[in-house]
C-alpha positions as CSV (number, residue, x, y, z in Angstrom):
1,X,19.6,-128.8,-54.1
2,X,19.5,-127.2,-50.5
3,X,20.1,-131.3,-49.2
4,X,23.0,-132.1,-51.5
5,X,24.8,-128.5,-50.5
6,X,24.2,-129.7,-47.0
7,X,25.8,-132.8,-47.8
8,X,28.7,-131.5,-49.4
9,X,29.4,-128.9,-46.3
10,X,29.2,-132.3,-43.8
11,X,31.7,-134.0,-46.1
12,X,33.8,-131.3,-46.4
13,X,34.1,-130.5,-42.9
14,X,34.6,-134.7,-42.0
15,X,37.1,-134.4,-44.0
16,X,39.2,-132.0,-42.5
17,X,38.2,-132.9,-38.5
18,X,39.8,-136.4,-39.8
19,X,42.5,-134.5,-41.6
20,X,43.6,-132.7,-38.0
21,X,43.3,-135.7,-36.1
22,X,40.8,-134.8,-33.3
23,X,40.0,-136.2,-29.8
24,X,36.7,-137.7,-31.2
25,X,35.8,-138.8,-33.9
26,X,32.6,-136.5,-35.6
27,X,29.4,-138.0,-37.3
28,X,27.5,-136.9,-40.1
29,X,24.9,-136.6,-37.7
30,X,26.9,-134.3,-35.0
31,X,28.1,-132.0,-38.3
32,X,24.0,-131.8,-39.7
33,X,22.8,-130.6,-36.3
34,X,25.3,-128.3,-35.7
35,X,24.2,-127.1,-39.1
36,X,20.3,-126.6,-38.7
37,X,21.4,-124.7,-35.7
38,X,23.6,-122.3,-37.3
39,X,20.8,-121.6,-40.2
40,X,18.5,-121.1,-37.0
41,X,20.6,-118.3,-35.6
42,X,21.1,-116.5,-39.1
43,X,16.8,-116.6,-39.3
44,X,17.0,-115.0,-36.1
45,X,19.6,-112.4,-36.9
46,X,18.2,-111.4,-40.2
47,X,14.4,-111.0,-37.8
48,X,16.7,-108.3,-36.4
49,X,18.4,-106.7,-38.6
50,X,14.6,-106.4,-40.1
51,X,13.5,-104.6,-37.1
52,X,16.7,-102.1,-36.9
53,X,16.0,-101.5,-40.2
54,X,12.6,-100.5,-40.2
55,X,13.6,-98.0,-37.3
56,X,16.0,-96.3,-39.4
57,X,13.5,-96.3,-41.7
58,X,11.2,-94.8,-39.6
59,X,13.9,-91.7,-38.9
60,X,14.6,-91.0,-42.3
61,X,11.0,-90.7,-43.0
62,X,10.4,-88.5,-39.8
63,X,13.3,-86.1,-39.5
64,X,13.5,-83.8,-36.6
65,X,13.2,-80.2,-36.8
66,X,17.2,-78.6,-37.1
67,X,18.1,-76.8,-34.7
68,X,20.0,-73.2,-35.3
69,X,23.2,-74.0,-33.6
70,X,24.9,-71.4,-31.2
71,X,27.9,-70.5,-30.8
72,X,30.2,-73.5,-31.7
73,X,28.0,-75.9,-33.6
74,X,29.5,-79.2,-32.6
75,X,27.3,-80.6,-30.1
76,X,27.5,-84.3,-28.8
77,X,25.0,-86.3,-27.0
78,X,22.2,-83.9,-28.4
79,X,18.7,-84.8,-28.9
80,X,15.9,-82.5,-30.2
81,X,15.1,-79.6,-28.2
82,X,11.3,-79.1,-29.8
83,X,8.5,-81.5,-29.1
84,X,8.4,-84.8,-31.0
85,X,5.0,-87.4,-30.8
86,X,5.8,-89.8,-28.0
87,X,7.9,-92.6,-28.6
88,X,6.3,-96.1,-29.0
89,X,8.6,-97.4,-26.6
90,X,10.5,-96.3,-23.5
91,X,13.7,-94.6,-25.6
92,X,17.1,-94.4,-23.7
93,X,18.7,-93.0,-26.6
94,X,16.7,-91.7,-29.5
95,X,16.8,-89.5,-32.3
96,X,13.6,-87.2,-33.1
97,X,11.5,-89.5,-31.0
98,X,11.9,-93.0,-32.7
99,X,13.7,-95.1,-30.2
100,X,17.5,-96.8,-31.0
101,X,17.8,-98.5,-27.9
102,X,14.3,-98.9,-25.4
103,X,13.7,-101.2,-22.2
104,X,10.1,-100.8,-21.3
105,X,6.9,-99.3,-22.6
106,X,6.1,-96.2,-21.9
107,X,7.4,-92.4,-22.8
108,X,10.2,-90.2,-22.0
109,X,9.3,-86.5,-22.6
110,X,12.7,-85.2,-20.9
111,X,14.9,-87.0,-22.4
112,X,13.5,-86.1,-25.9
113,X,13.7,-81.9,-25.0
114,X,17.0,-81.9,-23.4
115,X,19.9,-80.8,-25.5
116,X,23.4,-82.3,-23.6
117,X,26.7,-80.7,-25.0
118,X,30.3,-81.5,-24.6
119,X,32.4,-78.5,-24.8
120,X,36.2,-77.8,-24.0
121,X,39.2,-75.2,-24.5
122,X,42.9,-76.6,-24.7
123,X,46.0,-74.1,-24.3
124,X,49.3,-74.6,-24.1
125,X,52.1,-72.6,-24.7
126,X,55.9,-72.7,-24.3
127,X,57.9,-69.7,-22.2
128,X,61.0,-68.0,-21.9
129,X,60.9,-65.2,-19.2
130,X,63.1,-63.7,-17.1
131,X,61.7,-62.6,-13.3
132,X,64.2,-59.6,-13.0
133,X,65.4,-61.2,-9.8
134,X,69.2,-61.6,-9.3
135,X,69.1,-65.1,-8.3
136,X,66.8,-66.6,-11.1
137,X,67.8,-65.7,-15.0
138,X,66.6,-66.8,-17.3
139,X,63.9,-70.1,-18.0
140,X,61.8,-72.0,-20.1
141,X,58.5,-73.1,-19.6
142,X,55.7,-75.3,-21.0
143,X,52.2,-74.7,-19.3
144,X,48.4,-75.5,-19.6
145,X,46.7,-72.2,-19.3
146,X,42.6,-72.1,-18.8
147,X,42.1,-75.8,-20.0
148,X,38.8,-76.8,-19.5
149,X,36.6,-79.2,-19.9
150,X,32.5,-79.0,-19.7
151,X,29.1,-80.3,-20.0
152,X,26.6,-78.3,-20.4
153,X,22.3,-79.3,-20.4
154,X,19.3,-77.5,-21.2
155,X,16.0,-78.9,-21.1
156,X,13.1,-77.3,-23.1
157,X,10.1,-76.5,-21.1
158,X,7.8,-75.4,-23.4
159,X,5.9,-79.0,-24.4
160,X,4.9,-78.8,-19.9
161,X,3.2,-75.4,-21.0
162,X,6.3,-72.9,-20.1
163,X,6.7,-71.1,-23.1
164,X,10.0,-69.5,-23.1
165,X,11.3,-71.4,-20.1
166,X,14.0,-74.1,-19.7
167,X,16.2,-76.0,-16.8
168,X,19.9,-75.7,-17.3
169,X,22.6,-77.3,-15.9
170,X,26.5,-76.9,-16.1
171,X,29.4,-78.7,-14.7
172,X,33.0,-77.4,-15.5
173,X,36.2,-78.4,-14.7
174,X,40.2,-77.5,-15.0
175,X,42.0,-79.8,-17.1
176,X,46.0,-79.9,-16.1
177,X,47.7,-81.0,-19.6
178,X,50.9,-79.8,-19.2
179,X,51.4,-80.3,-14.8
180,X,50.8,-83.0,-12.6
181,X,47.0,-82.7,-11.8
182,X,46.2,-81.7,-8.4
183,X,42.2,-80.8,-6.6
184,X,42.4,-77.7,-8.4
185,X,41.4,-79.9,-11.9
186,X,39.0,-81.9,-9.7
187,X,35.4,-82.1,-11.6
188,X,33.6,-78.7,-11.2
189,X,36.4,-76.4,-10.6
190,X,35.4,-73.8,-12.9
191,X,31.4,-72.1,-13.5
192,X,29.6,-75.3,-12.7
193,X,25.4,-74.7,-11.7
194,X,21.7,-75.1,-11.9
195,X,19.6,-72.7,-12.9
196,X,16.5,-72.2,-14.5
197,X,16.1,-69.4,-17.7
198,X,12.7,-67.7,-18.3
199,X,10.9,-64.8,-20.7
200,X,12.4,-62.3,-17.5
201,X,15.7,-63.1,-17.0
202,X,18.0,-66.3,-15.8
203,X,18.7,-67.7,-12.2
204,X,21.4,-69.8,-11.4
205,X,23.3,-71.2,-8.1
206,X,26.4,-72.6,-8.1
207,X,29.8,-71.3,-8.7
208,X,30.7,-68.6,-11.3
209,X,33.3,-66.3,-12.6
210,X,31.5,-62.8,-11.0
211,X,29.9,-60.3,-12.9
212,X,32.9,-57.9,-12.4
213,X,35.1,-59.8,-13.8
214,X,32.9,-61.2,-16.6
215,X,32.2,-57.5,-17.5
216,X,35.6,-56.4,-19.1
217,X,36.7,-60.1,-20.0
218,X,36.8,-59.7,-23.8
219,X,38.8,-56.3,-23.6
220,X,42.0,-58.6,-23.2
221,X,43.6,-59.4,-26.5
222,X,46.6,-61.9,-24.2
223,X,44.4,-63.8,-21.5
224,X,45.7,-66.0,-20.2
225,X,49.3,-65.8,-21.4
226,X,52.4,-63.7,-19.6
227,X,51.0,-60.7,-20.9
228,X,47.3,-61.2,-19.0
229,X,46.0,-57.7,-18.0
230,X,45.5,-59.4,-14.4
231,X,48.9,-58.5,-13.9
232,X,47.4,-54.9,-12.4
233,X,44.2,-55.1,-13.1
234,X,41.8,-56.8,-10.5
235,X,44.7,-57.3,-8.6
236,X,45.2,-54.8,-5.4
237,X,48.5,-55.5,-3.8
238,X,50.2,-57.3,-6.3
239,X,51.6,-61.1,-6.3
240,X,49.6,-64.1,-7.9
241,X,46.6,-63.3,-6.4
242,X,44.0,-60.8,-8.5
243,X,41.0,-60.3,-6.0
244,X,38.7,-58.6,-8.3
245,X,39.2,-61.1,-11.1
246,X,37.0,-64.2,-9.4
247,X,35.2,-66.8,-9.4
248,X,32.6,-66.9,-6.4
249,X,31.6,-70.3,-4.9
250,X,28.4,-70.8,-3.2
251,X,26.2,-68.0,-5.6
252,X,23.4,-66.9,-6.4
253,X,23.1,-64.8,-9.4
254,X,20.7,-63.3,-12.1
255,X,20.9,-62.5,-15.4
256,X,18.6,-60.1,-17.2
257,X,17.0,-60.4,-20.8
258,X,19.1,-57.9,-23.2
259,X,17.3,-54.8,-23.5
260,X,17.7,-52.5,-26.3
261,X,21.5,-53.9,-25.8
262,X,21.4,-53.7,-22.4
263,X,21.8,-56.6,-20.1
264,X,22.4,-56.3,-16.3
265,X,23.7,-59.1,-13.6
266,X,23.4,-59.5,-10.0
267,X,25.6,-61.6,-7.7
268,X,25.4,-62.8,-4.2
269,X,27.9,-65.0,-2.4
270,X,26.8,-65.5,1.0
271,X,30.2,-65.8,3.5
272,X,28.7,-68.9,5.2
273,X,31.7,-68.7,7.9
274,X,31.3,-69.4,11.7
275,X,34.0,-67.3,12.7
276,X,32.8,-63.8,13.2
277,X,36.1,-62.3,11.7
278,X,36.4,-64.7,8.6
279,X,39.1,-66.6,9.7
280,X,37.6,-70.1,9.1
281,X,36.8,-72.1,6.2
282,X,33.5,-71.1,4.8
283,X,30.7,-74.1,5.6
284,X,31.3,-77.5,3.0
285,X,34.2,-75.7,2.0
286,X,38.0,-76.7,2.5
287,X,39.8,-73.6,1.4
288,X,40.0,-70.3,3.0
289,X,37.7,-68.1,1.4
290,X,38.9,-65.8,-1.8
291,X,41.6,-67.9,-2.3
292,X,41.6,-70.8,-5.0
293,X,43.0,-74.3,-3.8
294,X,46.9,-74.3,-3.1
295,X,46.6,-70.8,-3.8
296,X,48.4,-67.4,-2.1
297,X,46.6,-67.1,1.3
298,X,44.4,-70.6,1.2
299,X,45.8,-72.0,4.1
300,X,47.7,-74.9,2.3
301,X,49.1,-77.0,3.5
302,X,47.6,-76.8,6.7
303,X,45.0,-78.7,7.9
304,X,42.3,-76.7,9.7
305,X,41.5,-73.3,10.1
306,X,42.1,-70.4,11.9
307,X,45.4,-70.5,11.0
308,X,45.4,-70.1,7.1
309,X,42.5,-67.4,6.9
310,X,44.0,-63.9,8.1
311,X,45.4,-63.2,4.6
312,X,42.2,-62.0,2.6
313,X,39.8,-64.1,3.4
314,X,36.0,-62.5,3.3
315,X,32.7,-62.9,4.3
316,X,29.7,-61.6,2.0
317,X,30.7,-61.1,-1.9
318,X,28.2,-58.9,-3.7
319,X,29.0,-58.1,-7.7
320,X,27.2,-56.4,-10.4
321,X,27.6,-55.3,-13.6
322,X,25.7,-53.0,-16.6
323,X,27.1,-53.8,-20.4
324,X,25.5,-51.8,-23.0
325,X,26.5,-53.9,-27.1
326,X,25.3,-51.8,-29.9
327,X,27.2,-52.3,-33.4
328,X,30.4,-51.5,-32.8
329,X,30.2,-49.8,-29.6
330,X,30.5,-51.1,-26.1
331,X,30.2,-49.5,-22.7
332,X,30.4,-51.3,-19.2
333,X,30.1,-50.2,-15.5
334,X,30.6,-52.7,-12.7
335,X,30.9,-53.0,-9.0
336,X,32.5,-55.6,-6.3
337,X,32.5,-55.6,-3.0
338,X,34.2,-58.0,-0.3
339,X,32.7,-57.5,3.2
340,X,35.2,-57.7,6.6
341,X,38.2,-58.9,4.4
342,X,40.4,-60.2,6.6
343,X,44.4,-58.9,6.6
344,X,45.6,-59.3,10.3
345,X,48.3,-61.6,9.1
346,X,50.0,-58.0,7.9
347,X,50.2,-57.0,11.1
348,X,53.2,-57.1,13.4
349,X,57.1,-55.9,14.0
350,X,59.8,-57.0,11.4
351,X,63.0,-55.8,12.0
352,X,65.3,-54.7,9.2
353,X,68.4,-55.2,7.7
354,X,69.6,-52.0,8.1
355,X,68.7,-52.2,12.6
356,X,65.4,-50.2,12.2
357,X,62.1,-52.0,12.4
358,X,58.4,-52.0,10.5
359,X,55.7,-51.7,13.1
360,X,52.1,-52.3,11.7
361,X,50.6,-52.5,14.9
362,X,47.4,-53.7,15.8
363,X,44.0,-52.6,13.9
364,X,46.3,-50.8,11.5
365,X,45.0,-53.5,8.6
366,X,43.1,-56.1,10.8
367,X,39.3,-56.1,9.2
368,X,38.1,-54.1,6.8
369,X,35.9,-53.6,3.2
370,X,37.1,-53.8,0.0
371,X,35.5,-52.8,-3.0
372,X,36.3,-51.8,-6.8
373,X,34.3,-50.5,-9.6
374,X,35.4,-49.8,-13.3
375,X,33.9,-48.3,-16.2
376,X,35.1,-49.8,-19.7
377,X,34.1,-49.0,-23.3
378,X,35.3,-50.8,-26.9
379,X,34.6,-49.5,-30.6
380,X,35.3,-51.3,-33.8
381,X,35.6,-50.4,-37.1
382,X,37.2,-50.8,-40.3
383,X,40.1,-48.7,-41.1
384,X,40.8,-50.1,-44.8
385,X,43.3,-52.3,-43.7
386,X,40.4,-54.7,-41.6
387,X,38.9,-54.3,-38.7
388,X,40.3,-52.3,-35.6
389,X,39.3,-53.0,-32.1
390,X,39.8,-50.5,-29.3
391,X,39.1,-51.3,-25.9
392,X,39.8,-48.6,-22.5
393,X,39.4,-49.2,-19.1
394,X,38.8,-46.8,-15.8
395,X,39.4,-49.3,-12.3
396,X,38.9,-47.8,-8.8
397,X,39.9,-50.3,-6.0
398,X,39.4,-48.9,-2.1
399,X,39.9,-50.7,1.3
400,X,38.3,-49.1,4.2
401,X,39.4,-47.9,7.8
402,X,43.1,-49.1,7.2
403,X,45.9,-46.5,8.2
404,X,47.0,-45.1,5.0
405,X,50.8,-45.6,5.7
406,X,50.0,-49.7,5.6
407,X,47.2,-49.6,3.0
408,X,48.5,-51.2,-0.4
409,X,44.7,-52.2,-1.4
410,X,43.6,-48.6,-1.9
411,X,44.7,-47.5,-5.7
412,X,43.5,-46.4,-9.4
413,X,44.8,-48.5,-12.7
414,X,44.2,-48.1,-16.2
415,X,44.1,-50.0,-19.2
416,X,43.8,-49.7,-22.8
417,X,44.1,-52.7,-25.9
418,X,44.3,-52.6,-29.7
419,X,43.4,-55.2,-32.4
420,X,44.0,-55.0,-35.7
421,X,42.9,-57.7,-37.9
422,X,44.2,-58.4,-41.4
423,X,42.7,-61.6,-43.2
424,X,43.6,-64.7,-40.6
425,X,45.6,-62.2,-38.2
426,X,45.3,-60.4,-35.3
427,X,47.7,-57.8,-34.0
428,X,47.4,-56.7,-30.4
429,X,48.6,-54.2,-28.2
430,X,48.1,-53.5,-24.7
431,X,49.4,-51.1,-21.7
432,X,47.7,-51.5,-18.0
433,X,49.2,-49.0,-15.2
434,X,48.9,-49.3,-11.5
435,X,48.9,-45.9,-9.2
436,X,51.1,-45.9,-6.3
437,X,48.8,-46.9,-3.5
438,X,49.0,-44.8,0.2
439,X,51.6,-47.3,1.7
440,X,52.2,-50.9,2.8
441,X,52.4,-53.5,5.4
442,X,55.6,-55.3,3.4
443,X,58.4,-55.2,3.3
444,X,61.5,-56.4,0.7
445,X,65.2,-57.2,0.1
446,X,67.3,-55.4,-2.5
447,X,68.1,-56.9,-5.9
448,X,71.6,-56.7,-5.9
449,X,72.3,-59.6,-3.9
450,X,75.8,-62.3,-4.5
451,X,74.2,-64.8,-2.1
452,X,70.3,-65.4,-1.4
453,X,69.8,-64.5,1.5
454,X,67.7,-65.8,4.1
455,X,64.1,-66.2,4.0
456,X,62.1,-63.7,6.1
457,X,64.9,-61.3,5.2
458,X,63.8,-57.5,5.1
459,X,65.8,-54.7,4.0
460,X,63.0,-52.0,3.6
461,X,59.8,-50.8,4.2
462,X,58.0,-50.8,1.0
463,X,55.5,-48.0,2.4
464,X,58.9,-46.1,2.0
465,X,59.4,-46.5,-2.1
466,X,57.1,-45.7,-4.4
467,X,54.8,-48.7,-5.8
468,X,53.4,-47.6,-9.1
469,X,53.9,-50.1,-11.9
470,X,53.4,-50.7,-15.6
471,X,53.1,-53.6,-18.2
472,X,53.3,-53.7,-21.9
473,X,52.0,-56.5,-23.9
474,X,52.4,-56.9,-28.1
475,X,51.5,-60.0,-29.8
476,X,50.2,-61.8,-32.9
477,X,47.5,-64.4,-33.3
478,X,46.5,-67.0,-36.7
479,X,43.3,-68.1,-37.1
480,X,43.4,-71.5,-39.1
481,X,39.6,-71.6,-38.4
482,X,37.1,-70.2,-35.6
483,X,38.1,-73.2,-33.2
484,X,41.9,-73.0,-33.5
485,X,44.7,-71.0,-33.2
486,X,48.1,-70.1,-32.8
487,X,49.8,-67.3,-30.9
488,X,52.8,-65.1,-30.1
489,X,53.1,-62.8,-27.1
490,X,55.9,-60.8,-25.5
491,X,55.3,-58.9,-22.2
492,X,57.4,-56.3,-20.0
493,X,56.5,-55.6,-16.6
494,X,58.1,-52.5,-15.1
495,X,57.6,-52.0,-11.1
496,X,58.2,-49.2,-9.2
497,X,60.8,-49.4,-6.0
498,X,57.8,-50.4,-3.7
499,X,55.8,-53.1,-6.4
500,X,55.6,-56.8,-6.2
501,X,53.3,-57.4,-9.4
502,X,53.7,-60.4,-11.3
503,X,53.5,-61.1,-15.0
504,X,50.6,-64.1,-15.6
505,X,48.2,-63.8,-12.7
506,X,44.7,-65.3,-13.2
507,X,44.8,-67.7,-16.4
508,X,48.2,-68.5,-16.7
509,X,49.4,-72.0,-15.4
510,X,52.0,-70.3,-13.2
511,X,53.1,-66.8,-12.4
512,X,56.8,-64.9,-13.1
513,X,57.2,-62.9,-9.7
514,X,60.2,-60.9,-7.9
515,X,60.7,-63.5,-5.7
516,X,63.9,-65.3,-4.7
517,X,65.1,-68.4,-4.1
518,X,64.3,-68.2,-0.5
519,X,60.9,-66.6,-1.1
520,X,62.0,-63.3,-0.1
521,X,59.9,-60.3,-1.9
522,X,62.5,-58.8,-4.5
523,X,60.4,-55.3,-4.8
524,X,61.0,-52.9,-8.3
525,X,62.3,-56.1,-10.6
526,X,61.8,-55.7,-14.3
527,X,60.1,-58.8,-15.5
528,X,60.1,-59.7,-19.2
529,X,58.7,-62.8,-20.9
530,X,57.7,-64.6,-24.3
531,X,55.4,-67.0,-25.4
532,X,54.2,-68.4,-27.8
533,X,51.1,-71.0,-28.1
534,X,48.1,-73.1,-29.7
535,X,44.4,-73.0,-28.8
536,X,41.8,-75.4,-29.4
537,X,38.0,-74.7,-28.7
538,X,35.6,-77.7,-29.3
């Protein structure tokens, strides 16, 4: 039966090589052998497929342990964390032990306790905002606010006789969706390290968002949008740039086991610059330090350093912070401090519209420390309509030995949120308030201008004004799920005669200042702004 099937197929397929007139001419012969190879192959094949099978097999009939996901349970790449008996075969990719895909004899105990994760946060929003600045009106916008993108390893060292400890590993990075990607979205931008967790604590080294600004994170109801609180808070002279909102490169940091809801951390950043005043790059860096790449004060685009690194660059960071969780109350108490910050660029004679001059002479600013510290507390509850979240915050920021008349950096700011959440909604609320600070080095042009006028323009000491300021933030949020979102925020930013805040600092993809055309600093503008949004966590 099998021969005359055979015999059929060759006929058949004679048949039509004669019927498409080929270059040669094929033989029953040729067509047989081509045959018994084929049936050859599909006895190999089905050998396979009888292997791959009995693998899968094998799985099924051996599951691994789950695993009790945390936080958001999608995990890629992920192999079991717990022990497994060793692998018959050298596994490159596995599932509970029994091997997919192998190369050699042998075992591979790490790859079968590590737990790899692929993680990311997507948010973009379109804006309408106005700067308050008489030549810019109003615009639209469409950014990419705190995209990232992550991967994230931890590999279980209990099986080695560590019980309770692991090796992690975490590399982080911006993700531009909306602008033109630049080094600030190169691969490890954001909290990237090594570290090592045990029964007393965690230790890591790397690069982190510091324990200060960590501390109070949650209390914001619009990060990241035009209503950020790092409009004032964090931020000690105002502009893009929010010193005590960071995150420190080159750290060292430790994390304490939760105690009775108490958990403390430690942070050390060590200056690593050659330049005894801070004015140089710090060592394997290419930035000034405290400044983020093509940032205020970085030193962009210039090539080389001392130029770019008299505009708050600083040696030693050192961070801490306390945060007491129990139920629905929270409590937090943290400190910063930024040793021999560097503000000589401040410093000079600018002569004024009006034929008078600003002298900040010499050593007025020049080198100094600068610390904050903030005490914060949050308490929910349900009121009968859902839950209500209140959050309040207490900031001290201080520069040392600078004459008060040109210190800006030296001031007190407050902040207070509320969230109340009905079914999929959230509606927020928020108020942050700078004090005037003891003076300023700056100076500004008035807002009433026809023409822009040149830049380096000065028409006032801002030391003269005062330079209190306040923002107001409301907003709504829909939860389709946990992992996505949609959002509505408006924000108003009142500042004083002598303030230069700006609505979006920290977390926004770009900032609304009182800036004009020419880059002149348009003090006391009125900024407003509103946006609206979707994020995605995965």
């Amino acid at each position: 039966m099998k021969k005359a099937l055979l015999a059929g197929t060759a006929y058949t397929a004679i048949c039509l090589a004669l019927g498409q007139q080929p270059v040669r001419a094929a033989t029953l012969d040729d067509v047989m052998a081509r045959l018994d190879a084929l049936e050859r192959n599909n006895t190999k094949l089905a050998k396979e497929n009888a292997q791959l099978r009995d693998r899968v097999n094998h799985i099924t009939s051996n599951p691994a342990p789950a695993a009790t996901p945390k936080g958001n349970p999608v995990q890629h790449a992920a192999v079991a964390p717990s022990p497994t008996p060793p692998a018959p075969e050298h596994a490159v990719v596995s599932v509970g032990g029994a091997p997919i895909y192998s190369k050699a004899p042998g075992g591979n105990a790490f790859v079968d306790n590590t737990t790899v994760t692929l993680y990311g946060h997507v948010d973009l929003s379109g804006d309408f905002f106005n700067a308050g600045v008489f030549d810019q009106g109003n615009k639209f916008g469409v950014s990419s606010n705190l995209t990232y993108f992550g991967v994230r390893a931890r590999h279980n060292l209990e099986p080695y006789g560590f019980a309770g400890w692991a090796a992690v590993a975490q590399f982080e990075s911006l993700v531009e969706v909306a602008a033109t990607p630049t080094e600030r979205a190169a691969f490890g931008t954001r909290d990237s390290f090594i570290g090592m967790e045990t029964p007393w604590g965690a230790i890591k080294a790397g690069k982190s968002d510091t324990p200060y600004k960590k501390s109070t994170a949650k209390f914001d109801p619009f990060s990241a949008t035009l209503g950020d609180y790092n409009s004032i808070m964090g931020n000690t002279g105002g502009d893009l740039r929010a010193e005590f909102d960071w995150r420190a490169a080159h750290a060292v940091w430790y994390e304490s086991p939760i105690w009775n809801g108490f958990q403390a951390t430690l942070m050390a950043s060590p200056g690593q610059n050659t330049a005894k005043d801070n004015s140089d790059f710090a060592l394997g860096d290419f930035n000034c330090p405290g400044t983020s790449a093509r940032g205020s004060g970085s030193g962009f685009p210039l090539t080389s350093a001392p130029e770019g690194c008299t505009d708050g660059s600083y040696g030693n960071l050192y961070s801490a912070s306390l945060t007491y969780n129990h139920g629905p109350f929270t409590a937090v108490a943290a400190y910063e401090m930024h040793e021999g910050t560097n503000r000589t660029s401040d410093e000079g004679v600018t002569p004024l519209s009006n034929g008078g001059v600003l002298i900040v002479p010499p050593g007025a600013v020049g080198i100094a420390n600068e610390w904050a510290a903030k005490l914060g507390a949050g308490y929910g509850f349900n009121d009968g309509i859902g839950k209500l979240q209140l959050y309040g915050i207490y900031e001290i920021m201080r520069r040392e030995n600078t004459v008060a008349d040109f210190n800006e950096r030296s001031r007190d700011g407050y902040f207070v949120s509320a969230t109340q959440s009905v079914g999929a909604w959230d509606v927020s609320a928020s108020w942050a308030h700078a004090n005037a600070s003891p003076g300023s080095p700056g100076t500004g042009v008035f807002n009433n201008y026809t023409v822009t006028p040149a830049a380096g323009s000065a028409d006032f000491a801002l030391n003269s004004v005062d330079s209190s300021a306040d923002q107001y933030a409301a907003g709504v949020k829909y939860h389709f799920s946990p992992f996505a979102t949609w959002y509505l925020v408006g924000s108003y930013l009142r500042n004083g005669p002598g303030a230069h805040y700006c609505l979006g600092v920290s977390g926004h993809g770009y900032g609304v200042c009182g800036r004009d055309a020419n880059n002149n600093v348009v003090a006391g503008n009125k900024a407003s702004a509103v946006t609206t949004g979707m994020t995605f966590d995965f």
